[in-house]
Every structure is written in structure tokens, then in C-alpha cells.
C-alpha positions in Angstrom: 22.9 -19.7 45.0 25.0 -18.7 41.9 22.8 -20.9 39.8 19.5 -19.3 41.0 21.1 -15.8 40.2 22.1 -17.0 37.0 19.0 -18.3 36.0 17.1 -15.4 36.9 19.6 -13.0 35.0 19.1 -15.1 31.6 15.3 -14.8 32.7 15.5 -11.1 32.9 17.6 -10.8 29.4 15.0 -13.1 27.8 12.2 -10.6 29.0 14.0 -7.7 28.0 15.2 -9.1 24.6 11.3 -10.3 24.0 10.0 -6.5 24.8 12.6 -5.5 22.5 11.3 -7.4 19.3 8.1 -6.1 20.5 8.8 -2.6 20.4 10.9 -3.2 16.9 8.0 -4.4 15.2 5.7 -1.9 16.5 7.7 0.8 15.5 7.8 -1.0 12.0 4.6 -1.8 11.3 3.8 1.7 11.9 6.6 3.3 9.3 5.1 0.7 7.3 1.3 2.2 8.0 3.2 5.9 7.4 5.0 4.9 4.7 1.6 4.4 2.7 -0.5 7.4 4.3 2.9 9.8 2.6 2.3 8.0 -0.6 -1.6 8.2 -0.8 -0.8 11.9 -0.3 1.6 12.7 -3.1 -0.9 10.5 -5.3 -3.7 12.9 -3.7 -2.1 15.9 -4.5 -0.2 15.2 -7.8 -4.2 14.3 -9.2 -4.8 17.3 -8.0 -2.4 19.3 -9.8 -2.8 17.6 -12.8 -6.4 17.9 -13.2 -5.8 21.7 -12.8 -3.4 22.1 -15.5 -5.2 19.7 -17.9 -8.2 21.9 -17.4 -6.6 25.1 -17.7 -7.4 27.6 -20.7 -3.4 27.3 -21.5 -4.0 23.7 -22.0 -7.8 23.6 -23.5 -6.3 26.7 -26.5 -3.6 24.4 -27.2 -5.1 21.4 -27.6 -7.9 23.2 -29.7 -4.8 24.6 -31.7 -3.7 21.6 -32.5 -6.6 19.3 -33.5 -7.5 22.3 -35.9 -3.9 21.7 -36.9 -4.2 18.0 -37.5 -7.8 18.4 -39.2 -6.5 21.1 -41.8 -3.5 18.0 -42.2 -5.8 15.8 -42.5 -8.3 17.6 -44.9 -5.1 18.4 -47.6 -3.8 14.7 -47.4 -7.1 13.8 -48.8 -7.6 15.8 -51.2 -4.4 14.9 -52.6 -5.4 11.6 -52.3 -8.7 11.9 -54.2 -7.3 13.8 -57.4 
């Protein structure tokens, strides 16, 4: 009798242990799904913010500011080179 008892308790931990690894890598597969969703939303959102300051009149003046900049550079160096 204590054999049959025993046998079904190890039969009852193997179950048990078996749903457990189940459950463990559900749960990871799915922090592993979530983990990617988070980062496809700071990618989202960071694209987002940085087409709107790259396209702001703060950024468009400066960058005008500073090709005229580098042309007018650019214009002198030659024609120092030249004479």
C-alpha cells in the first residue's frame, strides 16, 4: 500500500512540477513579447520628437545661420587662395 501512495505522490509532484515550467515559460515568453512592444514605443516616440525639433523654426534659422556662416568661410578662403 505504501508503495502505491508513494508512487502516486511522485506522480502528483511530477504533474505539478511540469505545470510549473509551463506557467514559467508562459509568463516569460510574454515579458519577452512586452519587453519589445516597450521598446518599439520609446523608438516610436523618440522619432517623433526628433522629427519635431529637427523641423522646428529654432532649428531650420540655425542651421541657415550657419551654412551662411561656412559659405562666407568658405568664399574668403578662396579668395585668399586665388591672389
Amino acid at each position: 500500500m505504501r508503495l502505491y501512495l508513494a508512487a502516486a505522490v511522485l506522480l502528483l509532484a511530477l504533474v505539478a512540477y511540469t505545470e510549473a515550467q509551463d506557467d514559467f515559460a508562459e509568463r516569460f515568453s510574454n515579458f519577452g513579447d512586452q519587453l519589445t512592444e516597450f521598446g518599439k514605443n520609446v523608438a516610436e516616440k523618440a522619432k517623433t520628437h526628433y522629427d519635431t525639433i529637427s523641423t522646428s523654426e529654432f532649428a531650420v534659422s540655425t542651421r541657415n545661420w550657419f551654412t551662411e556662416q561656412f559659405q562666407k568661410i568658405k568664399t574668403k578662403v578662396n579668395e585668399m587662395a586665388s591672389q
